[in-house]
N, C-alpha and C positions, 0 to 999 in steps of 0.2 A: 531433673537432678542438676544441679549444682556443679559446674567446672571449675570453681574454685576448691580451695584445700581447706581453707580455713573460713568460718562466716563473717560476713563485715556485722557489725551492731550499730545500728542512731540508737545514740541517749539523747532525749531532747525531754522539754519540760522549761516551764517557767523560769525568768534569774533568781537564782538563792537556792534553788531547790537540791542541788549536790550533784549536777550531772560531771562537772569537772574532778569529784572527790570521786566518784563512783567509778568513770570511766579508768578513772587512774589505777584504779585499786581493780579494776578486772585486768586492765593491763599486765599489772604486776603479777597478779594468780596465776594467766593466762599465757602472757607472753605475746596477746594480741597488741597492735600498736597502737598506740592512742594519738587519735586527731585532731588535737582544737582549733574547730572551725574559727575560735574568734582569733587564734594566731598566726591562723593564713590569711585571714581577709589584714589584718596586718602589716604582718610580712609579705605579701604579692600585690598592696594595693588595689585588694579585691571590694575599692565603695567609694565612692562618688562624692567623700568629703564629710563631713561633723553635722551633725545635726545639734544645735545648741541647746534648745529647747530639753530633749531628753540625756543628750550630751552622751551620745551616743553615734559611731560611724552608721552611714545610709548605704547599706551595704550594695553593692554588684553582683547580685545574682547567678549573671552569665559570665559574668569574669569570674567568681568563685567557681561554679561546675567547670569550666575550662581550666581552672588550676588543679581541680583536685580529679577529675576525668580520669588520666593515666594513672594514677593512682587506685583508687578508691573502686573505680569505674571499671577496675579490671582483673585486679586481684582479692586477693580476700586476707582478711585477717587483721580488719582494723576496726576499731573502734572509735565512731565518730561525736563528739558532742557538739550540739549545738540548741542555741532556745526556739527556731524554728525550723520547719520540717518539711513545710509541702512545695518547697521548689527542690527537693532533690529528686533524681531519678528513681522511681521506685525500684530499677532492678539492681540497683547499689546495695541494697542492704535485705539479709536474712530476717532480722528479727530489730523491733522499734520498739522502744522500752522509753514509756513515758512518765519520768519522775513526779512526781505529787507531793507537795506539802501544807500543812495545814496552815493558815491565813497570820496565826500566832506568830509561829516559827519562822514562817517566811519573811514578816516583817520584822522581826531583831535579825536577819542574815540582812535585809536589805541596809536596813540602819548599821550596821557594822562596817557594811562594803562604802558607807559613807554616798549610797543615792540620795538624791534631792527627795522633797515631797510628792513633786509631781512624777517622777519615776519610778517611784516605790510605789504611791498608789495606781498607777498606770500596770505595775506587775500584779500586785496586789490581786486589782480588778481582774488582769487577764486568766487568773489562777483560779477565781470564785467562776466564772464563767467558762471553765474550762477550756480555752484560745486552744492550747498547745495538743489537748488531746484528741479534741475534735477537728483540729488539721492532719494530725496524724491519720484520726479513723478514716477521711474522708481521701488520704493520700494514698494511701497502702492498703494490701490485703488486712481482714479482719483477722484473718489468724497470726499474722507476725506483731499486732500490734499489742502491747501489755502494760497497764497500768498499774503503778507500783506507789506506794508511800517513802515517803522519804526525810522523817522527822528526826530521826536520831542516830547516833551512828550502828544502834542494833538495828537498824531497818537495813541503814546503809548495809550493813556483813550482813544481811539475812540477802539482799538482792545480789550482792556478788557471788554469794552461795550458789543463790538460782541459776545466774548468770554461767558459772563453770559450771554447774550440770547440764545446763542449755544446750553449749558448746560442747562437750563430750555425748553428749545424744544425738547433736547435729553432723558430726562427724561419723559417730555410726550408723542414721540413716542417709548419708550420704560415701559409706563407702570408702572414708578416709581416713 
């Protein structure tokens, strides 16, 4: 059993895919707090400088889990997003909810957000070959991990649904 109060959540999943709408929006139902992992490596200098090519930070691993440790690492009740998953602690988080989106969709959110060719087809790619979900299964227990779609925003409110009943089940088999 769980000595936290409330369960931590990873949304992780592909870029474009809605983990940052998603996480937002269970936030707000919830009251659990929401962590953008890409706003702390950010703000704490958690990577090692710009990658040009995908024009993207080369993140810090170990300097990201030593920021977010006392936090995250300790209490409960946040909600984390980010598009990778298997350098976190598996005992950080209750329940990993791995967004999915169809190949279509994903490429007008990447074209919007204004990625280059080579980074979109680089997400693209990782999305057909499922990157994010199979680091997930291979990081965490099989039962906390859940694949979800995530094409429209009826998906999106149909997963936040789930998501507060998740959270209200987890709480009462945990006693809280």
């Amino acid at each position: 059993m769980s000595e936290r109060t409330l369960p931590n959540i990873l949304i992780t999943g592909s870029p474009g895919v809605g983990k940052t709408s998603t996480a937002s929006l269970i936030a707000e139902k919830t009251g659990l707090k929401h962590v953008c992992v890409g706003d702390i490596v950010k703000e704490h200098a958690c990577h090692e400088g710009m990658d040009t090519e995908f024009d993207s930070l080369i993140l810090d691993e170990d300097k990201l889990i030593d920021t977010m440790e006392p936090m995250v690492g300790s209490e409960g009740g946040f909600i984390v997003d980010f598009h990778s998953c298997d350098f976190f602690p598996e005992r950080w988080f209750d329940l990993v909810l791995v967004l999915r989106a169809r190949t279509d969709v994903l490429y007008d959110r990447l074209v919007i957000r204004g990625y280059n060719e080579k980074k979109r087809t680089e997400n693209i790619e990782c999305e057909i070959m499922m990157v994010v979900l199979e680091e997930a299964k291979e990081s965490y227990e099989e039962e906390i991990v859940h694949e979800v779609q995530s094409n429209s925003i009826e998906e999106m409110d149909a997963n936040v649904k789930r998501i507060e009943q998740w959270i209200q089940q987890w709480k009462v088999d945990n006693n809280k």
